[in-house]
C-alpha angles and dihedrals in degrees: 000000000000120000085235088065093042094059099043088049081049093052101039086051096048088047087051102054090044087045090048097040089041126134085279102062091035088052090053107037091050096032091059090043090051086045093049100036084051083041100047087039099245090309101160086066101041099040095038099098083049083054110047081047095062083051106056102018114101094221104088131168113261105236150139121305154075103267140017125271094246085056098048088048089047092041090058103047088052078064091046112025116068122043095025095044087051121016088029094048082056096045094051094043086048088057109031099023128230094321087069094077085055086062096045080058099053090044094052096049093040084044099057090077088044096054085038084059094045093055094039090069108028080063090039086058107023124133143194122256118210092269090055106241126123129275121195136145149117096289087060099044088057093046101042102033095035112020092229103140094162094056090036091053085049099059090042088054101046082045092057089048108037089054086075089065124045081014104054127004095040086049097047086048101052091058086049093049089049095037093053084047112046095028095014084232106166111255091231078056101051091036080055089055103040086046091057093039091056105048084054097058092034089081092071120076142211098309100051088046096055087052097054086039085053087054113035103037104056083040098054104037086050091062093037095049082041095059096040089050092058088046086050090053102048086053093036080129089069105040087082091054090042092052084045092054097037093052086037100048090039085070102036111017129237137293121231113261133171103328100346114097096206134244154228136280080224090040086061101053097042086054105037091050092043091051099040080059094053098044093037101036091214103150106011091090087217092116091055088061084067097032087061088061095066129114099230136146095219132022089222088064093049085044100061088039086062098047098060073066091082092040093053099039094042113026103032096035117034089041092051086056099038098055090055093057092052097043089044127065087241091095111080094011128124130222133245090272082053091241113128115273106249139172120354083354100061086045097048091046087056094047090046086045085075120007114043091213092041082102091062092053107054085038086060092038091050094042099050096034092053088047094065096032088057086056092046096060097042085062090048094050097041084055100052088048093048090053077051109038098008128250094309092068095058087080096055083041096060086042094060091029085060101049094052092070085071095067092027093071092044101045116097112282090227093051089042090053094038083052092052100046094054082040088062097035092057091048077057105068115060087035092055087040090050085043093055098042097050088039096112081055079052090059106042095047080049093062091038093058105037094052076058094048096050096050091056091044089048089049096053094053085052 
Protein backbone atom coordinates (compact mmCIF):
# COMPACT_ATOMS: atom_id res chain seq x y z
CA UNK A 1 0.00 0.00 0.00
CA UNK A 2 1.79 3.32 -1.20
CA UNK A 3 2.37 6.16 1.26
CA UNK A 4 0.43 8.37 -1.35
CA UNK A 5 -2.68 6.26 -0.63
CA UNK A 6 -2.05 6.24 2.97
CA UNK A 7 -2.14 9.91 3.28
CA UNK A 8 -5.29 10.65 0.96
CA UNK A 9 -7.34 7.80 3.02
CA UNK A 10 -5.78 9.95 6.30
CA UNK A 11 -6.98 13.09 5.09
CA UNK A 12 -10.24 12.12 3.73
CA UNK A 13 -10.87 10.47 7.04
CA UNK A 14 -9.80 13.31 9.10
CA UNK A 15 -12.27 15.96 6.51
CA UNK A 16 -14.96 13.67 7.10
CA UNK A 17 -15.07 13.56 10.71
CA UNK A 18 -14.73 17.29 10.82
CA UNK A 19 -17.33 17.40 8.12
CA UNK A 20 -19.78 14.65 10.35
CA UNK A 21 -19.07 16.21 13.95
CA UNK A 22 -19.31 19.47 12.49
CA UNK A 23 -21.49 22.76 14.03
CA UNK A 24 -24.32 21.19 12.54
CA UNK A 25 -24.51 17.52 14.61
CA UNK A 26 -23.30 19.26 17.88
CA UNK A 27 -26.26 22.02 17.37
CA UNK A 28 -28.72 19.32 17.11
CA UNK A 29 -27.81 17.03 19.20
CA UNK A 30 -27.46 19.70 22.05
CA UNK A 31 -30.03 21.79 20.86
CA UNK A 32 -32.99 18.43 21.20
CA UNK A 33 -31.35 17.36 24.96
CA UNK A 34 -31.69 21.02 26.14
CA UNK A 35 -35.58 20.87 24.38
CA UNK A 36 -36.40 17.80 25.97
CA UNK A 37 -34.66 18.30 29.31
CA UNK A 38 -36.91 22.22 29.32
CA UNK A 39 -39.87 19.99 27.89
CA UNK A 40 -39.70 16.79 30.55
CA UNK A 41 -39.06 19.06 32.96
CA UNK A 42 -35.87 18.08 33.80
CA UNK A 43 -37.05 14.56 34.22
CA UNK A 44 -33.94 12.77 33.94
CA UNK A 45 -32.91 14.55 37.35
CA UNK A 46 -35.90 14.37 39.11
CA UNK A 47 -36.94 10.96 38.15
CA UNK A 48 -33.22 9.39 38.26
CA UNK A 49 -33.36 7.62 42.11
CA UNK A 50 -37.12 5.96 40.67
CA UNK A 51 -35.09 4.84 38.02
CA UNK A 52 -31.96 3.27 39.35
CA UNK A 53 -34.41 1.62 41.56
CA UNK A 54 -36.15 -0.05 38.89
CA UNK A 55 -32.75 -1.11 37.98
CA UNK A 56 -31.60 -2.58 40.54
CA UNK A 57 -34.93 -3.39 42.65
CA UNK A 58 -36.09 -6.87 42.35
CA UNK A 59 -39.96 -5.84 42.07
CA UNK A 60 -40.45 -5.28 38.51
CA UNK A 61 -43.96 -4.78 36.30
CA UNK A 62 -45.02 -7.81 34.61
CA UNK A 63 -45.30 -6.84 30.76
CA UNK A 64 -44.81 -7.61 27.40
CA UNK A 65 -40.82 -8.79 25.86
CA UNK A 66 -38.58 -10.65 25.50
CA UNK A 67 -36.29 -9.77 28.33
CA UNK A 68 -36.38 -7.82 31.83
CA UNK A 69 -35.81 -4.61 32.20
CA UNK A 70 -32.26 -5.22 34.43
CA UNK A 71 -31.00 -7.47 31.15
CA UNK A 72 -31.90 -4.88 28.39
CA UNK A 73 -30.28 -2.40 30.35
CA UNK A 74 -27.68 -4.51 30.80
CA UNK A 75 -27.82 -5.56 27.47
CA UNK A 76 -27.32 -2.03 26.34
CA UNK A 77 -24.62 -0.92 28.40
CA UNK A 78 -22.40 -4.39 27.12
CA UNK A 79 -22.80 -2.54 24.03
CA UNK A 80 -21.63 1.09 26.00
CA UNK A 81 -19.43 0.41 29.05
CA UNK A 82 -15.93 -0.98 28.32
CA UNK A 83 -13.67 0.42 25.42
CA UNK A 84 -15.33 3.91 25.39
CA UNK A 85 -15.39 4.27 29.30
CA UNK A 86 -11.55 3.35 29.22
CA UNK A 87 -9.49 3.52 25.89
CA UNK A 88 -11.86 6.31 24.69
CA UNK A 89 -11.63 8.29 27.94
CA UNK A 90 -7.78 8.18 27.13
CA UNK A 91 -8.14 9.00 23.52
CA UNK A 92 -10.40 12.16 24.18
CA UNK A 93 -8.33 13.37 26.99
CA UNK A 94 -4.85 12.72 24.30
CA UNK A 95 -6.48 14.95 21.89
CA UNK A 96 -8.67 17.71 23.93
CA UNK A 97 -6.98 17.60 26.95
CA UNK A 98 -8.37 17.24 30.24
CA UNK A 99 -11.66 19.72 29.44
CA UNK A 100 -12.78 17.27 27.39
CA UNK A 101 -14.03 15.07 30.28
CA UNK A 102 -16.18 18.36 31.38
CA UNK A 103 -18.00 18.02 27.93
CA UNK A 104 -18.52 14.32 28.10
CA UNK A 105 -20.36 15.41 31.37
CA UNK A 106 -22.50 17.83 30.04
CA UNK A 107 -23.34 15.41 27.01
CA UNK A 108 -24.24 12.54 29.19
CA UNK A 109 -26.62 14.54 31.47
CA UNK A 110 -28.13 16.57 28.47
CA UNK A 111 -28.21 13.13 26.72
CA UNK A 112 -30.53 11.09 29.44
CA UNK A 113 -33.58 12.81 28.10
CA UNK A 114 -32.32 12.17 24.82
CA UNK A 115 -31.89 8.48 25.31
CA UNK A 116 -35.77 8.76 27.69
CA UNK A 117 -37.13 10.01 24.57
CA UNK A 118 -35.42 7.29 22.45
CA UNK A 119 -37.02 4.33 24.56
CA UNK A 120 -40.30 6.00 24.92
CA UNK A 121 -40.89 5.59 21.51
CA UNK A 122 -38.85 2.26 20.28
CA UNK A 123 -41.50 0.47 23.05
CA UNK A 124 -44.47 2.88 21.81
CA UNK A 125 -43.84 1.34 18.17
CA UNK A 126 -42.38 -1.64 18.60
CA UNK A 127 -43.54 -5.09 16.69
CA UNK A 128 -43.17 -8.55 16.74
CA UNK A 129 -40.80 -10.48 14.07
CA UNK A 130 -41.82 -14.37 12.99
CA UNK A 131 -39.96 -15.67 15.45
CA UNK A 132 -41.76 -13.67 17.88
CA UNK A 133 -39.34 -11.53 19.42
CA UNK A 134 -39.45 -7.71 19.55
CA UNK A 135 -38.38 -5.46 17.26
CA UNK A 136 -37.88 -1.33 18.25
CA UNK A 137 -35.74 1.18 17.36
CA UNK A 138 -35.26 4.01 16.01
CA UNK A 139 -35.88 2.74 12.12
CA UNK A 140 -39.46 1.69 13.26
CA UNK A 141 -40.38 4.93 15.38
CA UNK A 142 -39.73 6.94 12.37
CA UNK A 143 -41.76 4.58 10.10
CA UNK A 144 -44.74 3.91 12.28
CA UNK A 145 -45.12 7.02 14.06
CA UNK A 146 -44.01 9.23 11.07
CA UNK A 147 -44.31 7.32 7.64
CA UNK A 148 -40.72 8.38 6.61
CA UNK A 149 -39.29 5.09 4.90
CA UNK A 150 -36.84 6.70 3.37
CA UNK A 151 -35.32 8.26 6.83
CA UNK A 152 -36.19 5.21 8.59
CA UNK A 153 -34.10 2.86 5.75
CA UNK A 154 -31.37 5.24 6.26
CA UNK A 155 -30.86 4.75 10.12
CA UNK A 156 -31.22 1.06 9.70
CA UNK A 157 -28.48 1.21 7.09
CA UNK A 158 -25.98 3.39 8.82
CA UNK A 159 -26.90 0.98 11.96
CA UNK A 160 -25.94 -2.08 10.08
CA UNK A 161 -22.91 -0.48 9.08
CA UNK A 162 -21.69 1.59 11.98
CA UNK A 163 -21.82 -1.21 13.98
CA UNK A 164 -18.88 -2.25 12.28
CA UNK A 165 -17.24 0.36 13.61
CA UNK A 166 -17.48 1.47 17.49
CA UNK A 167 -18.95 -1.79 17.75
CA UNK A 168 -16.42 -4.07 16.22
CA UNK A 169 -13.32 -3.18 15.04
CA UNK A 170 -12.53 -0.70 17.94
CA UNK A 171 -13.54 -3.29 20.11
CA UNK A 172 -11.68 -5.86 18.60
CA UNK A 173 -8.43 -3.15 18.70
CA UNK A 174 -8.44 -2.19 22.04
CA UNK A 175 -8.02 -5.85 23.17
CA UNK A 176 -5.11 -6.02 20.58
CA UNK A 177 -3.56 -2.93 21.83
CA UNK A 178 -3.83 -4.31 25.47
CA UNK A 179 -3.08 -7.73 24.58
CA UNK A 180 0.26 -6.74 22.70
CA UNK A 181 0.93 -4.71 25.80
CA UNK A 182 0.29 -6.58 28.81
CA UNK A 183 1.16 -10.52 26.98
CA UNK A 184 2.95 -9.01 23.66
CA UNK A 185 0.36 -11.36 21.67
CA UNK A 186 0.46 -10.25 18.18
CA UNK A 187 -2.72 -8.18 17.31
CA UNK A 188 -3.50 -10.68 13.73
CA UNK A 189 -3.37 -13.37 16.61
CA UNK A 190 -5.80 -11.86 19.07
CA UNK A 191 -8.15 -10.50 16.08
CA UNK A 192 -7.94 -14.58 15.11
CA UNK A 193 -9.28 -15.46 18.77
CA UNK A 194 -11.96 -12.81 19.39
CA UNK A 195 -13.15 -13.64 15.97
CA UNK A 196 -13.56 -17.03 16.90
CA UNK A 197 -14.89 -16.16 20.37
CA UNK A 198 -17.40 -14.24 18.97
CA UNK A 199 -18.94 -16.45 16.20
CA UNK A 200 -19.31 -18.98 18.97
CA UNK A 201 -21.31 -16.92 21.16
CA UNK A 202 -23.22 -15.05 17.93
CA UNK A 203 -25.65 -18.21 17.64
CA UNK A 204 -27.25 -17.36 20.46
CA UNK A 205 -30.02 -14.18 20.47
CA UNK A 206 -31.27 -11.74 22.49
CA UNK A 207 -32.11 -13.80 25.34
CA UNK A 208 -28.86 -15.60 25.84
CA UNK A 209 -27.10 -12.24 25.43
CA UNK A 210 -29.16 -10.30 28.35
CA UNK A 211 -28.23 -13.20 30.62
CA UNK A 212 -24.41 -13.03 30.05
CA UNK A 213 -24.86 -8.95 30.10
CA UNK A 214 -26.65 -9.50 33.42
CA UNK A 215 -23.66 -11.32 34.54
CA UNK A 216 -20.61 -9.91 33.23
CA UNK A 217 -21.32 -6.21 33.29
CA UNK A 218 -22.24 -5.45 37.03
CA UNK A 219 -19.50 -7.81 37.73
CA UNK A 220 -16.81 -6.10 35.68
CA UNK A 221 -17.47 -2.37 36.19
CA UNK A 222 -17.55 -3.18 40.07
CA UNK A 223 -13.89 -4.35 39.96
CA UNK A 224 -12.93 -1.79 37.57
CA UNK A 225 -14.59 1.17 39.57
CA UNK A 226 -13.09 -0.70 42.53
CA UNK A 227 -9.70 -0.47 41.37
CA UNK A 228 -9.93 3.14 40.09
CA UNK A 229 -11.36 4.12 43.25
CA UNK A 230 -8.28 2.85 45.18
CA UNK A 231 -6.15 4.58 42.59
CA UNK A 232 -8.33 7.68 43.25
CA UNK A 233 -7.59 7.41 47.07
CA UNK A 234 -3.81 6.96 47.13
CA UNK A 235 -3.66 9.88 45.16
CA UNK A 236 -6.88 11.67 47.11
CA UNK A 237 -3.98 14.82 47.38
CA UNK A 238 -4.26 15.28 43.67
CA UNK A 239 -8.44 14.82 42.79
CA UNK A 240 -8.91 18.98 43.98
CA UNK A 241 -6.10 20.09 41.38
CA UNK A 242 -7.71 17.48 38.50
CA UNK A 243 -11.62 19.12 38.98
CA UNK A 244 -9.70 22.55 38.87
CA UNK A 245 -7.95 21.59 35.29
CA UNK A 246 -10.83 19.81 33.86
CA UNK A 247 -13.47 23.04 34.66
CA UNK A 248 -10.62 25.28 33.76
CA UNK A 249 -9.43 23.49 30.20
CA UNK A 250 -13.05 22.89 29.27
CA UNK A 251 -13.21 26.84 28.83
CA UNK A 252 -10.13 27.52 27.58
CA UNK A 253 -8.49 24.39 26.26
CA UNK A 254 -5.30 22.93 27.21
CA UNK A 255 -1.46 23.87 26.90
CA UNK A 256 1.06 21.44 25.52
CA UNK A 257 3.02 19.59 28.27
CA UNK A 258 5.42 16.69 28.20
CA UNK A 259 4.25 14.70 25.47
CA UNK A 260 0.71 16.32 24.91
CA UNK A 261 0.65 18.95 22.12
CA UNK A 262 -2.14 20.78 23.40
CA UNK A 263 -5.25 21.42 22.25
CA UNK A 264 -8.33 23.82 21.42
CA UNK A 265 -11.06 25.39 23.34
CA UNK A 266 -13.02 24.13 20.25
CA UNK A 267 -10.93 20.82 20.24
CA UNK A 268 -12.38 20.25 23.73
CA UNK A 269 -15.59 20.55 23.15
CA UNK A 270 -15.68 18.33 19.38
CA UNK A 271 -14.07 15.57 21.26
CA UNK A 272 -15.51 15.64 24.36
CA UNK A 273 -19.11 15.71 22.75
CA UNK A 274 -18.10 13.04 20.15
CA UNK A 275 -16.87 10.99 22.63
CA UNK A 276 -19.82 11.63 25.56
CA UNK A 277 -22.21 10.13 22.44
CA UNK A 278 -20.29 7.30 21.99
CA UNK A 279 -19.82 6.36 25.83
CA UNK A 280 -23.03 7.38 26.65
CA UNK A 281 -25.04 6.29 23.37
CA UNK A 282 -27.42 9.38 23.74
CA UNK A 283 -28.37 10.11 20.27
CA UNK A 284 -27.36 7.59 18.54
CA UNK A 285 -30.96 5.65 19.09
CA UNK A 286 -28.62 1.84 19.40
CA UNK A 287 -29.63 1.34 22.91
CA UNK A 288 -33.46 1.59 21.94
CA UNK A 289 -32.99 -1.14 19.96
CA UNK A 290 -32.39 -3.15 23.58
CA UNK A 291 -34.54 -1.22 25.48
CA UNK A 292 -37.64 -2.49 22.91
CA UNK A 293 -36.92 -5.86 23.95
CA UNK A 294 -37.89 -5.39 27.13
CA UNK A 295 -40.99 -7.00 29.07
CA UNK A 296 -42.67 -3.56 30.64
CA UNK A 297 -46.03 -2.41 31.39
CA UNK A 298 -45.39 1.22 30.18
CA UNK A 299 -42.80 2.67 27.77
CA UNK A 300 -42.30 5.72 30.29
CA UNK A 301 -40.92 3.03 33.01
CA UNK A 302 -38.31 1.33 30.29
CA UNK A 303 -37.57 4.58 29.41
CA UNK A 304 -36.32 5.76 32.44
CA UNK A 305 -34.58 2.36 32.89
CA UNK A 306 -32.56 3.29 29.55
CA UNK A 307 -31.64 6.62 30.44
CA UNK A 308 -29.42 5.70 33.94
CA UNK A 309 -27.49 4.22 30.95
CA UNK A 310 -26.05 7.35 30.27
CA UNK A 311 -25.54 8.07 34.10
CA UNK A 312 -23.73 4.85 34.64
CA UNK A 313 -21.66 4.77 31.35
CA UNK A 314 -20.80 8.43 31.51
CA UNK A 315 -20.81 9.75 34.92
CA UNK A 316 -19.70 6.75 37.03
CA UNK A 317 -17.47 5.40 34.63
CA UNK A 318 -15.59 7.93 32.41
CA UNK A 319 -15.12 9.98 35.26
CA UNK A 320 -13.70 7.07 37.32
CA UNK A 321 -11.31 6.72 34.69
CA UNK A 322 -10.81 10.06 33.99
CA UNK A 323 -9.93 11.07 37.18
CA UNK A 324 -7.11 8.36 37.28
CA UNK A 325 -5.55 9.61 34.37
CA UNK A 326 -5.45 13.36 35.85
CA UNK A 327 -4.30 12.39 39.58
CA UNK A 328 -1.57 9.81 37.98
CA UNK A 329 1.64 10.78 35.69
CA UNK A 330 -0.20 8.30 32.51
CA UNK A 331 -1.76 11.23 31.03
CA UNK A 332 0.78 13.25 28.86
CA UNK A 333 3.70 10.24 28.95
CA UNK A 334 5.26 8.67 26.22
CA UNK A 335 6.07 5.10 25.68
CA UNK A 336 9.21 3.31 25.34
CA UNK A 337 9.17 4.01 21.47
CA UNK A 338 8.73 7.75 22.69
CA UNK A 339 5.54 8.01 21.05
CA UNK A 340 2.26 9.49 23.74
CA UNK A 341 0.68 7.06 25.56
CA UNK A 342 -2.90 6.82 24.12
CA UNK A 343 -6.01 4.63 24.46
CA UNK A 344 -5.91 1.17 26.77
CA UNK A 345 -2.31 1.99 27.05
CA UNK A 346 -2.56 5.38 28.78
CA UNK A 347 -5.29 3.63 31.25
CA UNK A 348 -3.19 0.38 32.05
CA UNK A 349 -0.05 2.46 32.68
CA UNK A 350 -2.13 4.43 35.32
CA UNK A 351 -3.43 1.44 36.86
CA UNK A 352 0.49 -0.26 36.89
CA UNK A 353 1.86 3.72 38.35
CA UNK A 354 0.35 2.69 41.55
CA UNK A 355 -1.01 -0.98 42.03
CA UNK A 356 1.40 -3.84 40.52
CA UNK A 357 -1.55 -5.92 39.65
CA UNK A 358 -3.68 -2.59 38.29
CA UNK A 359 -2.59 -4.04 34.79
CA UNK A 360 -4.43 -7.02 35.40
CA UNK A 361 -7.33 -5.24 36.12
CA UNK A 362 -7.97 -2.91 33.10
CA UNK A 363 -6.64 -6.02 30.86
CA UNK A 364 -9.65 -8.06 32.38
CA UNK A 365 -11.84 -5.16 32.26
CA UNK A 366 -10.85 -4.45 28.43
CA UNK A 367 -10.99 -8.07 27.43
CA UNK A 368 -14.55 -9.01 28.96
CA UNK A 369 -16.09 -5.75 28.35
CA UNK A 370 -15.17 -5.80 24.94
CA UNK A 371 -16.55 -9.56 24.76
CA UNK A 372 -19.95 -8.64 25.41
CA UNK A 373 -19.76 -5.09 23.63
CA UNK A 374 -18.75 -6.81 20.57
CA UNK A 375 -22.35 -9.06 21.00
CA UNK A 376 -24.25 -6.06 21.69
CA UNK A 377 -23.60 -4.55 18.86
CA UNK A 378 -23.97 -7.35 16.75
CA UNK A 379 -27.85 -7.37 18.12
CA UNK A 380 -28.10 -3.74 17.45
CA UNK A 381 -26.67 -4.05 13.64
CA UNK A 382 -28.75 -7.55 12.61
CA UNK A 383 -31.64 -5.67 13.57
CA UNK A 384 -31.17 -2.91 11.71
CA UNK A 385 -30.43 -5.43 8.48
CA UNK A 386 -33.43 -7.47 9.15
CA UNK A 387 -35.67 -4.12 9.17
CA UNK A 388 -33.61 -3.81 5.73
CA UNK A 389 -33.29 -7.60 3.99
CA UNK A 390 -35.77 -9.58 6.47
CA UNK A 391 -34.88 -12.19 9.06
CA UNK A 392 -32.64 -14.51 6.40
CA UNK A 393 -30.02 -11.85 6.12
CA UNK A 394 -29.17 -11.80 10.15
CA UNK A 395 -26.95 -15.04 9.48
CA UNK A 396 -24.67 -13.40 6.59
CA UNK A 397 -24.73 -10.51 8.82
CA UNK A 398 -23.01 -12.32 11.96
CA UNK A 399 -20.66 -13.87 9.45
CA UNK A 400 -19.45 -10.83 8.29
CA UNK A 401 -20.01 -9.38 11.35
CA UNK A 402 -17.81 -11.80 12.56
CA UNK A 403 -14.53 -11.39 9.79
CA UNK A 404 -14.30 -8.12 10.23
CA UNK A 405 -12.94 -8.54 13.79
CA UNK A 406 -9.74 -9.84 12.04
CA UNK A 407 -8.79 -6.22 10.33
CA UNK A 408 -10.50 -4.39 12.95
CA UNK A 409 -7.37 -5.45 16.03
CA UNK A 410 -4.45 -4.66 13.54
CA UNK A 411 -5.67 -1.33 12.06
CA UNK A 412 -4.24 1.83 13.65
CA UNK A 413 -5.91 2.61 16.92
CA UNK A 414 -6.36 6.70 15.73
CA UNK A 415 -8.13 5.61 12.03
CA UNK A 416 -10.32 2.72 14.00
CA UNK A 417 -11.52 5.21 16.39
CA UNK A 418 -11.86 8.12 13.66
CA UNK A 419 -13.86 5.51 11.80
CA UNK A 420 -16.01 4.90 14.73
CA UNK A 421 -16.73 8.31 15.70
CA UNK A 422 -18.20 9.42 11.80
CA UNK A 423 -19.79 5.82 11.94
CA UNK A 424 -21.80 6.99 14.96
CA UNK A 425 -22.37 10.75 13.73
CA UNK A 426 -23.87 9.67 10.81
CA UNK A 427 -26.36 6.95 13.03
CA UNK A 428 -27.25 10.55 14.69
CA UNK A 429 -28.73 12.07 12.50
CA UNK A 430 -32.07 10.35 11.26
CA UNK A 431 -32.59 9.08 15.15
CA UNK A 432 -32.29 12.82 16.55
CA UNK A 433 -34.46 14.00 13.36
CA UNK A 434 -37.22 11.08 14.17
CA UNK A 435 -36.78 12.29 18.10
CA UNK A 436 -37.59 15.93 17.30
CA UNK A 437 -40.06 15.43 15.24
CA UNK A 438 -42.09 12.93 17.53
CA UNK A 439 -41.11 15.06 20.53
CA UNK A 440 -44.65 16.40 21.26
CA UNK A 441 -45.54 11.81 21.37
CA UNK A 442 -42.78 12.05 23.62
CA UNK A 443 -44.85 14.53 25.93
CA UNK A 444 -47.80 13.34 26.08
CA UNK A 445 -46.64 9.59 26.80
CA UNK A 446 -44.68 11.32 29.27
CA UNK A 447 -47.99 12.72 31.17
CA UNK A 448 -49.61 9.84 30.64
CA UNK A 449 -47.27 8.01 32.24
CA UNK A 450 -46.18 10.06 35.03
CA UNK A 451 -49.87 10.73 36.36
CA UNK A 452 -49.54 6.57 36.43
CA UNK A 453 -46.23 6.62 38.13
CA UNK A 454 -47.27 8.95 40.87
CA UNK A 455 -50.43 7.02 41.88
CA UNK A 456 -48.44 3.98 42.44
CA UNK A 457 -45.64 6.11 44.30
CA UNK A 458 -48.47 7.88 46.45
CA UNK A 459 -49.90 4.63 47.18
CA UNK A 460 -46.89 3.16 48.44
CA UNK A 461 -46.27 5.96 50.98
CA UNK A 462 -49.79 5.30 52.05
Amino acid sequence: MSLGFLETFEFLLNWTYHLVWGPTLLILLMGIGIYLTVALKGLQFRYLPYALKLVFGNKEKEGVGDISHFESLMTALAATIGIGNIAGVATALAIGGLGALFWMWVTALIGMAVKYAEAILAVKYRTKDEKGEMCGGPMYFIKHGLGWKKLSFSFALLGAIGAFGGGNMLQANSVADVMKTMFHVDPAVTGVIVAVLSGLTLLGGIKSIGKVASLLVPLMATLYIGGALCIILVNIDQVPLAFYKIFTYAFTGQAAFGGFVGSTLATAIQVGISRGVMTSEAGLGTASIAAAAAKTDLPGRQALVSMTGCFLATIIMCTATGLVLAVTDAFGSLDENGKLLNGASMTLHAFQSVFPWGGYVVTIGLILFAFTTLLGWAYYGEKCIEFILGEKSVIFYRILFTLMIIPGAVLELDVVWKISDICNGLMAFPNLIGIMALSQTVIQETKLFLKVLNRELVSSIE
